[in-house]
ZAPA-890595 format. One line per 4 residues: for each residue x negated, z negated, y of C-alpha. Coordinates in nm, 2 decimals, always signed. Layout:
// ZAPA-890595
X Z Y ~ ... $
//
This chain:
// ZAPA-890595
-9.23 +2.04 +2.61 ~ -9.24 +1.87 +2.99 ~ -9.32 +1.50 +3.01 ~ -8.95 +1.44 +3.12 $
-8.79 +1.58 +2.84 ~ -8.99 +1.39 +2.57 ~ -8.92 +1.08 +2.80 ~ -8.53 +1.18 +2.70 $
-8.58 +1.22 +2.32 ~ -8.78 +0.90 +2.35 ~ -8.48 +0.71 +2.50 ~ -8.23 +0.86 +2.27 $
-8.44 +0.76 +1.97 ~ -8.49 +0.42 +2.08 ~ -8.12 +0.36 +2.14 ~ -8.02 +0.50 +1.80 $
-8.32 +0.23 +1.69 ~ -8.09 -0.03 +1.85 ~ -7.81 +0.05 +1.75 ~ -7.89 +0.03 +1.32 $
-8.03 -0.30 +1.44 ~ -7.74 -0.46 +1.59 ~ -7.48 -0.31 +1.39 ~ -7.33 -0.50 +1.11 $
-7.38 -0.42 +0.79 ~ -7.05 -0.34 +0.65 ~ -7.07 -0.51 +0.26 ~ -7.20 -0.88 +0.48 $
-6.95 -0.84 +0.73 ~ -6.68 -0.85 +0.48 ~ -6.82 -1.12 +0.24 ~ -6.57 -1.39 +0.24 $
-6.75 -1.74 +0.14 ~ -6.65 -1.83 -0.20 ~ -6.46 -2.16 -0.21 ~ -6.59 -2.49 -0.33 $
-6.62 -2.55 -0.72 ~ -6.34 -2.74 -0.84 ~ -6.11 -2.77 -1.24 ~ -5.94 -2.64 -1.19 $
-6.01 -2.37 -0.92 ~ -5.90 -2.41 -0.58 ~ -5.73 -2.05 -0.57 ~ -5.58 -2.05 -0.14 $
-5.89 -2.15 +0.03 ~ -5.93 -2.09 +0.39 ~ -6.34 -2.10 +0.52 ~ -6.39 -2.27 +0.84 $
-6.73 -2.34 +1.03 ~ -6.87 -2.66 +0.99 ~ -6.91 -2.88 +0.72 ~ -6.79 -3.23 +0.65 $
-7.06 -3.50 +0.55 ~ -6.98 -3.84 +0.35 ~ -7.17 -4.09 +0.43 ~ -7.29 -4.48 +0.48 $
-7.00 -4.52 +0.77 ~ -6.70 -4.33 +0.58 ~ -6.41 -4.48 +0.55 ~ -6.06 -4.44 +0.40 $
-5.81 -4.43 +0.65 ~ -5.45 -4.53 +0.47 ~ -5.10 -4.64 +0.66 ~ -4.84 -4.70 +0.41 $
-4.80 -4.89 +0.10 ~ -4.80 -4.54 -0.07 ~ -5.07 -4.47 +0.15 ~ -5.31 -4.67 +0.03 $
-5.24 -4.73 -0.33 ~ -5.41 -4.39 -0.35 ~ -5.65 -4.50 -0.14 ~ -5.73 -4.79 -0.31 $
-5.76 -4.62 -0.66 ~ -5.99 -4.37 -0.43 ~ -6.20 -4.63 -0.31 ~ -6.28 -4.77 -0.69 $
-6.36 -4.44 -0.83 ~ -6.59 -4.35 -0.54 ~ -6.73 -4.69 -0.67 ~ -6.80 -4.61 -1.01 $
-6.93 -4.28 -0.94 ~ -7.20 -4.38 -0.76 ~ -7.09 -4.33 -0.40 ~ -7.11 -4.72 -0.23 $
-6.79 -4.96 -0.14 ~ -6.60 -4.75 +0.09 ~ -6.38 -5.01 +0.30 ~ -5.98 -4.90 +0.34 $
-5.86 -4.96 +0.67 ~ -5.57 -4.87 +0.91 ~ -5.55 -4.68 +1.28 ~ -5.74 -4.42 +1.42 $
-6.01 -4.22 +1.23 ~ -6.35 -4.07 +1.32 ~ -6.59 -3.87 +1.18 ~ -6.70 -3.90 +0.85 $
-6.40 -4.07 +0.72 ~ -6.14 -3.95 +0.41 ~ -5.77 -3.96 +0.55 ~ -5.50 -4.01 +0.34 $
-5.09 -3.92 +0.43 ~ -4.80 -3.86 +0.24 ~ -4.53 -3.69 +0.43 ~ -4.18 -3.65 +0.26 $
-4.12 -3.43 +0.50 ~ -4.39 -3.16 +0.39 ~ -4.14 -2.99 +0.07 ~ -4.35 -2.69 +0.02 $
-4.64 -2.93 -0.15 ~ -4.38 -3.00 -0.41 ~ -4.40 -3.35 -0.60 ~ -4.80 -3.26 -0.72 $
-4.92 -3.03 -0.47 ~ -5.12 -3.14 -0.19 ~ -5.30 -2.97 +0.16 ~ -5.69 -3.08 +0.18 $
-5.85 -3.01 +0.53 ~ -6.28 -3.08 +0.55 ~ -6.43 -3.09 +0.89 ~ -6.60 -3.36 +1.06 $
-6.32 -3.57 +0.84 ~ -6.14 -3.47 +0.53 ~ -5.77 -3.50 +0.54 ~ -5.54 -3.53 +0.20 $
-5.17 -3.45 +0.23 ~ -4.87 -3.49 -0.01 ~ -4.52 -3.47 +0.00 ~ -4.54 -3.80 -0.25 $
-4.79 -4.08 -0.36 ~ -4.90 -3.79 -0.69 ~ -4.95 -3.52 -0.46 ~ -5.19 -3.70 -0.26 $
-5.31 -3.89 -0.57 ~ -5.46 -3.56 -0.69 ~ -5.57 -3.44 -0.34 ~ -5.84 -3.74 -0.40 $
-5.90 -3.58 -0.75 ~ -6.02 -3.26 -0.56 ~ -6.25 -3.51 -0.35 ~ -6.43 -3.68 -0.63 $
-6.51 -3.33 -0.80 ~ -6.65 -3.19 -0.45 ~ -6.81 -3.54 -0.37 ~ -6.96 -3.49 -0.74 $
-7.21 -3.25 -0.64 ~ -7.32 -3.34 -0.33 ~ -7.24 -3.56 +0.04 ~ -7.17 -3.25 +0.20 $
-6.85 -3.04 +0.18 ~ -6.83 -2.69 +0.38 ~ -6.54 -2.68 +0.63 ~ -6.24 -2.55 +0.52 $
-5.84 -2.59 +0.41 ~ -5.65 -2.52 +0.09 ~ -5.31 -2.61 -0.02 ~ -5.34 -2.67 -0.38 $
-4.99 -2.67 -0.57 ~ -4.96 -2.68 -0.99 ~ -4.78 -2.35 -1.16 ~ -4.62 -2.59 -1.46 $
-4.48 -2.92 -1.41 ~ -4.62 -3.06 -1.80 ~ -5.00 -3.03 -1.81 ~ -5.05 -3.22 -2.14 $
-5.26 -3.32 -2.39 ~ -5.13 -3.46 -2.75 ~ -5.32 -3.75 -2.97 ~ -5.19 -3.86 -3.35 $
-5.33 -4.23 -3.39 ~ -5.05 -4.19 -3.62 ~ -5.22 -4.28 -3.93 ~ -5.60 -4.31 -3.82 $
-5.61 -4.55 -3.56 ~ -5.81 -4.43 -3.24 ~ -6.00 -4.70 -3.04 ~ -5.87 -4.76 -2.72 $
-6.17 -4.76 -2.48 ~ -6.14 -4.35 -2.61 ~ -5.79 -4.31 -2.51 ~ -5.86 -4.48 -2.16 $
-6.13 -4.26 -2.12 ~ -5.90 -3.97 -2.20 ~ -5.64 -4.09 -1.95 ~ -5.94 -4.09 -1.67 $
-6.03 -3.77 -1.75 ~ -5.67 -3.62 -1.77 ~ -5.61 -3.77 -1.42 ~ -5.96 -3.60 -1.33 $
-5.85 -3.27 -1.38 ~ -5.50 -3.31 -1.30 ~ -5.33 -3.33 -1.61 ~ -4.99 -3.52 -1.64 $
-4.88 -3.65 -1.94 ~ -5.01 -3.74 -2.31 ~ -4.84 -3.75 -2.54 ~ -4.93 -4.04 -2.85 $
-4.82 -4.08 -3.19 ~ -4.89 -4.41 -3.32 ~ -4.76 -4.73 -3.43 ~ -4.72 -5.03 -3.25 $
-4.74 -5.37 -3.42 ~ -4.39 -5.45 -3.46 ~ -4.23 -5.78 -3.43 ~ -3.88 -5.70 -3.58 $
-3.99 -5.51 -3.90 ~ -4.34 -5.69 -4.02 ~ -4.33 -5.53 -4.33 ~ -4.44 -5.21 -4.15 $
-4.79 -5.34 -4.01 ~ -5.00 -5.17 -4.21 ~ -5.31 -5.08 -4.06 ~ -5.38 -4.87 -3.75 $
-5.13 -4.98 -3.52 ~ -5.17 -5.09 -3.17 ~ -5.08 -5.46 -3.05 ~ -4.84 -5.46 -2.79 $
-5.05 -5.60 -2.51 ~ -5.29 -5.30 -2.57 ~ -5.00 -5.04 -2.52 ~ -4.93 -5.23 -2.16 $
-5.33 -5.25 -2.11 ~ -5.27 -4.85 -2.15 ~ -4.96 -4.78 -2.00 ~ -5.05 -4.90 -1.69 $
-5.39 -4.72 -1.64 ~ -5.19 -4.42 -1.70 ~ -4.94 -4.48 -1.45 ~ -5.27 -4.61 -1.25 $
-5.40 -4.26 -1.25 ~ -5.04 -4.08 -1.27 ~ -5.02 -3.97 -1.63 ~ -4.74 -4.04 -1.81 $
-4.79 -4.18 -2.15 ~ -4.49 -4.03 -2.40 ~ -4.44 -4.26 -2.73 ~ -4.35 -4.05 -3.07 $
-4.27 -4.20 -3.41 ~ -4.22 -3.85 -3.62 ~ -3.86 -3.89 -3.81 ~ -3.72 -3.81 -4.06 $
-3.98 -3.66 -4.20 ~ -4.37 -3.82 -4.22 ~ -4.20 -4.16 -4.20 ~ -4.46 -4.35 -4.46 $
-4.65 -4.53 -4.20 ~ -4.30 -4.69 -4.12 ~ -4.09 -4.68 -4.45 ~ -4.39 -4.75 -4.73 $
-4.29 -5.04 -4.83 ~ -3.90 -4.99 -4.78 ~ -3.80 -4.81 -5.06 ~ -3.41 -4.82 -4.97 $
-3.47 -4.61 -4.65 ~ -3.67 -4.37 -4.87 ~ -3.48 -3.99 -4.93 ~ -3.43 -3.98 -5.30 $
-3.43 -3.62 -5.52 ~ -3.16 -3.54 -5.82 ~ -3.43 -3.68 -6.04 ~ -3.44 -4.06 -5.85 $
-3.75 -4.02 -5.70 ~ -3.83 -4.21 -5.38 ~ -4.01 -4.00 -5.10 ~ -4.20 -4.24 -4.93 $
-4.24 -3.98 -4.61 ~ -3.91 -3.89 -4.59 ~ -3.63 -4.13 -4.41 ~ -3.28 -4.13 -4.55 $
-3.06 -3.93 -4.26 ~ -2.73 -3.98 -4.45 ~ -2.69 -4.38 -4.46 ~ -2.64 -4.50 -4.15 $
-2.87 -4.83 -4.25 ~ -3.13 -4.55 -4.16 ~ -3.11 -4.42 -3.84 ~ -3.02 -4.81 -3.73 $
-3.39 -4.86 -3.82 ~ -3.52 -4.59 -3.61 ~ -3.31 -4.66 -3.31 ~ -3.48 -5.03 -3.32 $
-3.77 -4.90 -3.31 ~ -3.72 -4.71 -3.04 ~ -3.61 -5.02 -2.84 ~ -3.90 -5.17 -2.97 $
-4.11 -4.89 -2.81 ~ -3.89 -4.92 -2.49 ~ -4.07 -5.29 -2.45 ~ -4.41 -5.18 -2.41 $
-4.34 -4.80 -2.30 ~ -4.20 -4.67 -1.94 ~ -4.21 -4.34 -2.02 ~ -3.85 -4.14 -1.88 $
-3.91 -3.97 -2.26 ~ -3.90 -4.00 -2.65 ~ -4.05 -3.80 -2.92 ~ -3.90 -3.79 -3.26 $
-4.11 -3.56 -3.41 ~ -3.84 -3.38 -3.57 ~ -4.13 -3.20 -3.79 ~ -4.21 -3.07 -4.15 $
-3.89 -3.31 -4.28 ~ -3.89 -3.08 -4.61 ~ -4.24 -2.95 -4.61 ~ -4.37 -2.88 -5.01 $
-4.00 -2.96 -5.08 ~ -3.66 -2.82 -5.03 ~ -3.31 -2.97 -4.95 ~ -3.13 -2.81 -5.30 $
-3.33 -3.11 -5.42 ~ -3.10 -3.34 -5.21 ~ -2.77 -3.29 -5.30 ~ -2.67 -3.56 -5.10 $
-2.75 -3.40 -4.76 ~ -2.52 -3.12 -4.79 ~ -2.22 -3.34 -4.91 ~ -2.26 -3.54 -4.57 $
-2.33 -3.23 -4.38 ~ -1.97 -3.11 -4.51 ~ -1.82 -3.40 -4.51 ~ -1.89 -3.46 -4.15 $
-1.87 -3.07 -4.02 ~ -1.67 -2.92 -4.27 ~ -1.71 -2.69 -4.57 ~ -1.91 -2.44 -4.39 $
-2.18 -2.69 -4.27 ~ -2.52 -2.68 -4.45 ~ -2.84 -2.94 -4.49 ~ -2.93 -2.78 -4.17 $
-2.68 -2.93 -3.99 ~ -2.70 -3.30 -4.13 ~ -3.07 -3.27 -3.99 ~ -2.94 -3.15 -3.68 $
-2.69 -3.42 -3.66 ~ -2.96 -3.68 -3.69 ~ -3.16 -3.52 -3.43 ~ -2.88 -3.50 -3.23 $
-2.76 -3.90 -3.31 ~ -3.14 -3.95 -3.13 ~ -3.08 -3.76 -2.87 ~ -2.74 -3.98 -2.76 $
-2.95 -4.30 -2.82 ~ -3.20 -4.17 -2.61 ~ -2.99 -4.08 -2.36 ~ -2.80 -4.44 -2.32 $
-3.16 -4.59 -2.27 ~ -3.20 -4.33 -1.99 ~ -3.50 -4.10 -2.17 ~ -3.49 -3.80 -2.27 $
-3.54 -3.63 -2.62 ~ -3.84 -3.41 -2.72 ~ -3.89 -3.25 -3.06 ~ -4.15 -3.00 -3.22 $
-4.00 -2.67 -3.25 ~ -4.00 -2.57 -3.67 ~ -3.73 -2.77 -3.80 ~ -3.52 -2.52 -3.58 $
-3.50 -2.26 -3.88 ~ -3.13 -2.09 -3.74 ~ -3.00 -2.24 -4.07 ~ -2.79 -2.43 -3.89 $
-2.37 -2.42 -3.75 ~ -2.46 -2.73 -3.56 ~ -2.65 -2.68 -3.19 ~ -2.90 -2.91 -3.08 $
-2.76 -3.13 -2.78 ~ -2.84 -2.98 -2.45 ~ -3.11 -3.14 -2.24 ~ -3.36 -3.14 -2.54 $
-3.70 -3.02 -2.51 ~ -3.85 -2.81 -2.80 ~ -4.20 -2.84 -2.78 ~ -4.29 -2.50 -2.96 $
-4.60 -2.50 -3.25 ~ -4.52 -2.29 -3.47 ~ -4.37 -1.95 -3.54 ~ -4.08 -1.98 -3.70 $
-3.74 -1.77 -3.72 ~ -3.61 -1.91 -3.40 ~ -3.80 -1.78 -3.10 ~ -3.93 -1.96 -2.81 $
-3.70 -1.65 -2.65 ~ -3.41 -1.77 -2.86 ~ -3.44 -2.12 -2.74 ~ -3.44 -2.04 -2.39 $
-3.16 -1.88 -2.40 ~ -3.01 -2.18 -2.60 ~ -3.07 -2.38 -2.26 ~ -3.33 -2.60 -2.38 $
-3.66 -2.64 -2.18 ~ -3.93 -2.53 -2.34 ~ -4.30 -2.66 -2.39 ~ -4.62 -2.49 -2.52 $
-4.77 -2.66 -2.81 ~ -4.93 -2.37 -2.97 ~ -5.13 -2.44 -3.30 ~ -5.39 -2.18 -3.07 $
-5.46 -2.48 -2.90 ~ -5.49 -2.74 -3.17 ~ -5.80 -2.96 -3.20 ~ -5.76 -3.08 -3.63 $
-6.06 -3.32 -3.77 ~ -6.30 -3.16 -4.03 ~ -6.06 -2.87 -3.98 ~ -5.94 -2.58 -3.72 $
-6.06 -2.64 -3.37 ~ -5.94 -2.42 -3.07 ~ -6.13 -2.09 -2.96 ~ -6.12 -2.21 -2.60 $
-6.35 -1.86 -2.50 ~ -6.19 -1.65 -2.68 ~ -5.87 -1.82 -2.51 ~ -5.99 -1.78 -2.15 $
-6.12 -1.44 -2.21 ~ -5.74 -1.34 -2.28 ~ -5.64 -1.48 -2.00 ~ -5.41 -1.71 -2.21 $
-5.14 -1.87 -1.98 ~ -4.85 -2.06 -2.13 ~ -4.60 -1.81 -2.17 ~ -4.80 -1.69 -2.47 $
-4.63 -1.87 -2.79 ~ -4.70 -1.87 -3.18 ~ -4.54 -1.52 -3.24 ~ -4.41 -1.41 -2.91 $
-4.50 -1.35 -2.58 ~ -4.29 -1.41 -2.27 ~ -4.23 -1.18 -1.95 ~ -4.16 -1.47 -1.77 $
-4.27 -1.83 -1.67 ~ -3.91 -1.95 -1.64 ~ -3.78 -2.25 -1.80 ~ -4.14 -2.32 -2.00 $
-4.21 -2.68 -1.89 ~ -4.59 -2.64 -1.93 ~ -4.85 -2.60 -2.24 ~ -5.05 -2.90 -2.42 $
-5.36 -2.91 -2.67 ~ -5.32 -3.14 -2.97 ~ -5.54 -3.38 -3.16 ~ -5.45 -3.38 -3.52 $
-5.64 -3.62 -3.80 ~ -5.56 -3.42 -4.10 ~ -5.90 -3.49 -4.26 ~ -5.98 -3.85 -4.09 $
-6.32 -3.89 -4.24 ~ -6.38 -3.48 -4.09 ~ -6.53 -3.59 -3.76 ~ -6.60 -3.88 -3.54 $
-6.43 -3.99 -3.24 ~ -6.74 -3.90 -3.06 ~ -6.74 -3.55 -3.22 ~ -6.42 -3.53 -3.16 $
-6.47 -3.58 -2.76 ~ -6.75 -3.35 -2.74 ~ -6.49 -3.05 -2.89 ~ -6.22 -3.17 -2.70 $
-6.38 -3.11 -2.33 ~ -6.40 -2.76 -2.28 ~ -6.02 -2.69 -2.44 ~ -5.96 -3.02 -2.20 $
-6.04 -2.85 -1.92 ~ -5.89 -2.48 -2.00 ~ -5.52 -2.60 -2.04 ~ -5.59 -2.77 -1.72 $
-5.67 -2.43 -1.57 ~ -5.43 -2.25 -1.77 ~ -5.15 -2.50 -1.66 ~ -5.23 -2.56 -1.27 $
-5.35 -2.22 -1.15 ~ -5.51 -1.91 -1.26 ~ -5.56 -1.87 -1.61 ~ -5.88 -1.71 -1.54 $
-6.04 -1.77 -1.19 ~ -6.37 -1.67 -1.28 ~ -6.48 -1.31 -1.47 ~ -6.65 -1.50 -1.74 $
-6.61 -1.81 -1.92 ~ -6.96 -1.91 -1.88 ~ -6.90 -1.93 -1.50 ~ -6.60 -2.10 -1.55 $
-6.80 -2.37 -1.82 ~ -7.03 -2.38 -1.57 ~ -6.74 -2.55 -1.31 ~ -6.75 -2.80 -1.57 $
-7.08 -2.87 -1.57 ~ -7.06 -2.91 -1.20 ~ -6.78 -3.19 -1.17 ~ -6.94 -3.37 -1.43 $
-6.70 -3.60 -1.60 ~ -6.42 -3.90 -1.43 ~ -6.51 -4.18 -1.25 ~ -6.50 -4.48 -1.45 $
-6.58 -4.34 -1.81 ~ -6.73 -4.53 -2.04 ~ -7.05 -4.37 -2.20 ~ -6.94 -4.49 -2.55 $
-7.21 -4.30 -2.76 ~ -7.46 -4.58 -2.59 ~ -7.63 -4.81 -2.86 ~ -7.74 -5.14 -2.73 $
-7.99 -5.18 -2.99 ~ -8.29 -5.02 -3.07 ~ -8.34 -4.86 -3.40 ~ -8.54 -5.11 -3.66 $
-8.51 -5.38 -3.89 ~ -8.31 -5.66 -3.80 ~ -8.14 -6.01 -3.97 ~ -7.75 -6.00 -3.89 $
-7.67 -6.32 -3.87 ~ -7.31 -6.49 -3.86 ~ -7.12 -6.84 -3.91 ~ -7.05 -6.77 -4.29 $
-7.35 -6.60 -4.37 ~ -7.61 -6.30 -4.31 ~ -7.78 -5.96 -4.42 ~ -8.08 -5.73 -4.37 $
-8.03 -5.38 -4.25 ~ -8.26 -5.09 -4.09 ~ -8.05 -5.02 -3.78 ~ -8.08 -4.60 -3.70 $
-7.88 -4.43 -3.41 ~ -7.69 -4.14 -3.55 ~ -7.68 -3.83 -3.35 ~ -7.36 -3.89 -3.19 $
-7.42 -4.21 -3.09 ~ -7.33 -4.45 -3.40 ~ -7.58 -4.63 -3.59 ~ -7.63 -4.64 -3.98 $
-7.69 -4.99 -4.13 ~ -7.95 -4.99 -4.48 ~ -8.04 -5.19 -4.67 ~ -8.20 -5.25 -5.05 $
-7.90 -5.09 -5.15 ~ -7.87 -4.80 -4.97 ~ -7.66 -4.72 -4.64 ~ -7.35 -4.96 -4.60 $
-6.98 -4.79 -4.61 ~ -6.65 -4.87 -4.66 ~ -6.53 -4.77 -5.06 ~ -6.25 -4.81 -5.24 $
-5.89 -4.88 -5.19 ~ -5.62 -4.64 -5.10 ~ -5.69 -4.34 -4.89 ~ -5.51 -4.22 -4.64 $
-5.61 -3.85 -4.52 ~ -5.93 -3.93 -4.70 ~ -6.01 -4.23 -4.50 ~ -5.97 -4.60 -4.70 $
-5.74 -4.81 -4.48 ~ -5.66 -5.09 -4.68 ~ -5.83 -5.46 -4.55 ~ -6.00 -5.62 -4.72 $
-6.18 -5.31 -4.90 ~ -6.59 -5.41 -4.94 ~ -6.85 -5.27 -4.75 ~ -7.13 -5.19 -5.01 $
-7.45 -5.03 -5.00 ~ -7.43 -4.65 -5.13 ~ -7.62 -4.36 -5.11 ~ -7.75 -4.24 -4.74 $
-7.55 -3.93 -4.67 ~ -7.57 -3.82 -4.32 ~ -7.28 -3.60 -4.33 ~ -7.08 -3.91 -4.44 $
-6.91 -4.04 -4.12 ~ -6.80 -4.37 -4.34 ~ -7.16 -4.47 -4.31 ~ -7.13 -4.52 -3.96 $
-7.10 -4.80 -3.72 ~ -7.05 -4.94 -3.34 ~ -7.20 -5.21 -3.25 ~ -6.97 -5.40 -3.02 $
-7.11 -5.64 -2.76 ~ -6.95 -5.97 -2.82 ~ -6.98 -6.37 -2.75 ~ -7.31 -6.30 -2.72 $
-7.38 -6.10 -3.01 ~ -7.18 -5.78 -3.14 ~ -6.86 -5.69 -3.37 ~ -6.92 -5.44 -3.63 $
-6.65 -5.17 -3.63 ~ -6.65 -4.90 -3.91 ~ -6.68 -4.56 -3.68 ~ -6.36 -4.40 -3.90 $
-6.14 -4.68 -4.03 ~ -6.18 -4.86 -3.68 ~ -6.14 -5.21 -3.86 ~ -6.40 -5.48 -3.79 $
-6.63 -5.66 -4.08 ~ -6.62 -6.04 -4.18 ~ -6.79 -6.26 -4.47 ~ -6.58 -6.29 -4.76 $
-6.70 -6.55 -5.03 ~ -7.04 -6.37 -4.95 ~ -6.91 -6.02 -4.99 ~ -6.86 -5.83 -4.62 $
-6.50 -5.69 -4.61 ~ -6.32 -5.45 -4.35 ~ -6.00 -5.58 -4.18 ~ -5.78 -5.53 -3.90 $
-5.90 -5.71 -3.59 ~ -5.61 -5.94 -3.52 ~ -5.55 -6.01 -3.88 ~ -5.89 -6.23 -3.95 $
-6.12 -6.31 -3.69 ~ -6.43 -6.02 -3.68 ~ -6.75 -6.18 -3.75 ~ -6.99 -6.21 -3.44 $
-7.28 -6.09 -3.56 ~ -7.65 -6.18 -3.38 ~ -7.94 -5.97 -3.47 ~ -8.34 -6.12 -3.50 $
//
């Protein structure tokens, strides 16, 4: 071969040489970057080049009033989390700082989506003060892991309009700095509206404060961190049925059977002496609540019983609808007489979903929302069609004490979304409200409140997946835990498994008197209290769901069980030295005539206890 033809092949080889070096490489080319780890997902994100970076000069640049109540509430959670005192100022912005605007004008967002734009400043957008409220939500999570965000924009806008958690402090009261800590976290991953079941120490009917109510000023403390951090906080007193916590000790609101037997649970829907209680209690609510809605429960009114034992309902469900009507329909009639009460103080009615058996010639009034649990005869397909809006309360996502809790995986691995009901799935999203997971206290002594939060994050954080996006952004749910792991948990929540002694042998002492005990942290983060006796716990009295809430019920010594949650105790700073607060019954100890005793904590002043 001549010299000038291998010069040829040598050029043509070279230039084939170049050209596998230059060329792309098709899979890279392609790869879009994966957007920033947020809970929920971010599911439109657009890359850009660049990064924003958060730093010692940031600031939060707010106009309106609107404006900077966000970015005020902005400015304290960066606080708490760790990230400096970021000033909040008008004008002009610069690098480096957060921008906040709400712009009525900008429709598409809705009234909770927002736009978020990172370069060398992030931008947050609404339509109204809540969209942009959680456009800051999306900031704390990316800010969580790190002072650098890539560039980028997403406009991030909620599927369901209820994204909702439910708690029964019904009978066993829950301590408030929890259920702050559960608003925080709520707001943290965008979740709108819990719903609570408890009592509130009433002034007009003192005869029902027995013990785990709320005061009135603690309700307001509550209220307004939830409208703080945009969740709304819906009161529920169950009626007619599981009335005992209000109607114990009044025996002439009680149903009564054929055989003159008072049902302590059960409220009397024929006299009208009745339903005059429950509507003052309601207005009674209305004082401390803001809430636009009402829950009556509506629930289990006949459960391990049946209305042939109450002849009584079916004479005042004829003699009101006529000889056709049945008991049904005198239990729709009181639902109904809610709903118009409601109405005239300008909420609106919610009810669970299995007292709608189809037994009934009566409808429910229009405008009521059935919050669905159960399957029963009436499907949530039936009720749609019935006009009402509908809610997803499904026992699937139930959280019970000492009793069922939640497959969240097994959940998110079927893409659960919350047009999947007890007994029926729906082709369509239309006219379903939202979905909620439920804290129930069936066995009260069954788990702490500690154990109870560490169960209650991951289905926490699902629903708020399931609710504002993409039921399943990521292939697996250990890359989607993992998301969880990565935000970390709200700004602002109190670490309440923290002892503030260490474990030993101490002298309590208090004005009246004062006791030995070995002080030992318990795995989630109570302590147990011994001494020559054995381990101290609240025995004795009457139990409600296995927990005794009576005051003034002793606190002896008894065998150490570790499994017994009635042995356990918080230590409560305090006037220099520390309330002790059973971990279950949530009353505080005092010195009787030498003998410790469990009461309510406005009824007799707790004991402040300092240790040596």
């Amino acid at each position: 071969m001549s010299d000038g033809r291998r010069g040829w092949l040598r050029l043509i080889w070279l230039a084939a040489l170049l050209a596998l070096v230059v060329a792309p490489t098709p899979a890279l080319a392609r790869e879009e970057p994966k957007p920033p780890v947020t809970v929920p997902a971010l599911s439109d994100w657009t890359a850009e080049s660049g990064r924003y970076v958060y730093g010692d000069a940031t600031r939060i640049v707010a106009d309106s009033r609107t404006e900077r109540r966000v970015a005020d509430t902005l400015a304290a959670d960066l606080r708490a989390a760790g990230h400096g005192t970021v000033p909040v100022v008008r004008g002009t912005d610069r690098a480096g700082d957060i921008v906040i605007d709400v712009e009525s004008s900008r429709t598409t967002l809705g009234t909770e989506g927002y736009e978020l734009r990172a370069d060398r400043r992030l931008s947050v957008t609404g339509a109204t003060e809540t969209g942009a409220f959680y456009g800051t939500r999306t900031v704390l999570q990316l800010l969580a892991q790190g002072d650098r965000i890539p560039a980028g924009r997403t406009v991030d806008v909620p599927r369901h309009k209820e994204r909702g958690v439910g708690v029964c402090a019904c009978y066993i009261h829950v301590s408030l700095p929890w259920l702050e800590n559960l608003v925080r976290e709520m707001a943290y991953h965008k979740l709108n509206q819990l719903l609570l079941e408890l009592k509130v120490k009433s002034d007009a009917h003192p005869e029902a404060n027995t013990w785990g109510y709320y005061t009135k000023d603690e309700i307001r403390r509550l209220v307004a961190l939830g409208e703080k951090y945009h969740v709304e906080i819906i009161p529920e007193i169950n009626s007619p049925g599981h009335m005992d916590p209000w109607i114990e000790n009044r025996p002439d609101l009680q149903l009564t059977d054929s055989e003159g037997a008072k049902q302590p649970s059960r409220l009397d829907i024929t006299r009208p002496e009745a339903f005059d209680y429950y509507a003052g209690l309601i207005d009674e609510y209305a004082q401390v609540f803001t809430s636009t809605s009402w829950h009556m429960g509506a629930d289990e009114y006949m459960l391990g019983s049946d209305f042939a034992k109450y002849p009584q309902i079916l004479r005042y469900a004829q003699e009101r609808y006529g000889p056709e009507a049945t008991p049904q329909d005198a239990f729709i009639d009181f639902v109904n007489r809610v709903h118009a009460h409601a109405e005239a103080k300008g909420k609106k009615l919610r009810i669970w979903n299995d007292g709608l058996t189809g037994a009934n010639t009566v409808p429910v009034a229009a405008g009521t929302t059935v919050e669905h649990w159960l399957n029963v005869a009436t499907k949530p397909s039936r009720l749609l069609a019935q006009g009402h809006p509908l809610m997803n309360a499904a026992y699937a996502l139930y959280l019970v004490r000492g009793g069922f809790h939640s497959d969240t995986k097994a959940l998110y691995d079927q893409s659960w979304d919350p047009r999947s009901f007890e007994g029926e799935k729906l082709a369509s999203s239309d006219g379903i409200t939202g979905a909620k997971i439920s804290l129930w206290p069936d066995n009260g002594r069954g788990e702490t409140e500690h154990e109870v939060a560490v169960a209650l994050w991951p289905a926490l954080r699902h629903i708020a997946q399931a609710t504002w996006g993409d039921p399943r952004p990521d292939a697996g749910y250990a890359e989607f835990t993992a998301r969880g792991t990565a935000v970390g948990h709200a700004p602002g929540r109190r670490d309440l498994t923290r002892v503030p002694v260490a474990d030993g042998t101490y002298t309590f002492h208090a004005d009246d008197g004062s006791f030995d005990a070995e002080v030992r942290r318990t795995a989630d983060g109570y302590v147990t209290l011994r001494n020559a006796d054995g381990c101290l716990e609240v025995r004795g009295g009457k139990l409600t769901l296995n927990v005794p809430l009576q005051p003034g019920v002793e606190v002896t010594g008894q065998t150490c069980d570790a499994g017994n949650t009635l042995q356990r105790w918080e230590l409560v700073p305090a006037a220099g030295g520390y309330r002790l607060v059973n971990a279950i019954t949530q009353m505080t100890v005092s010195l009787d005539d030498g003998r410790l005793v469990q009461y309510p904590p406005d009824r007799r002043p707790p004991a402040v206890w300092h240790l040596t």
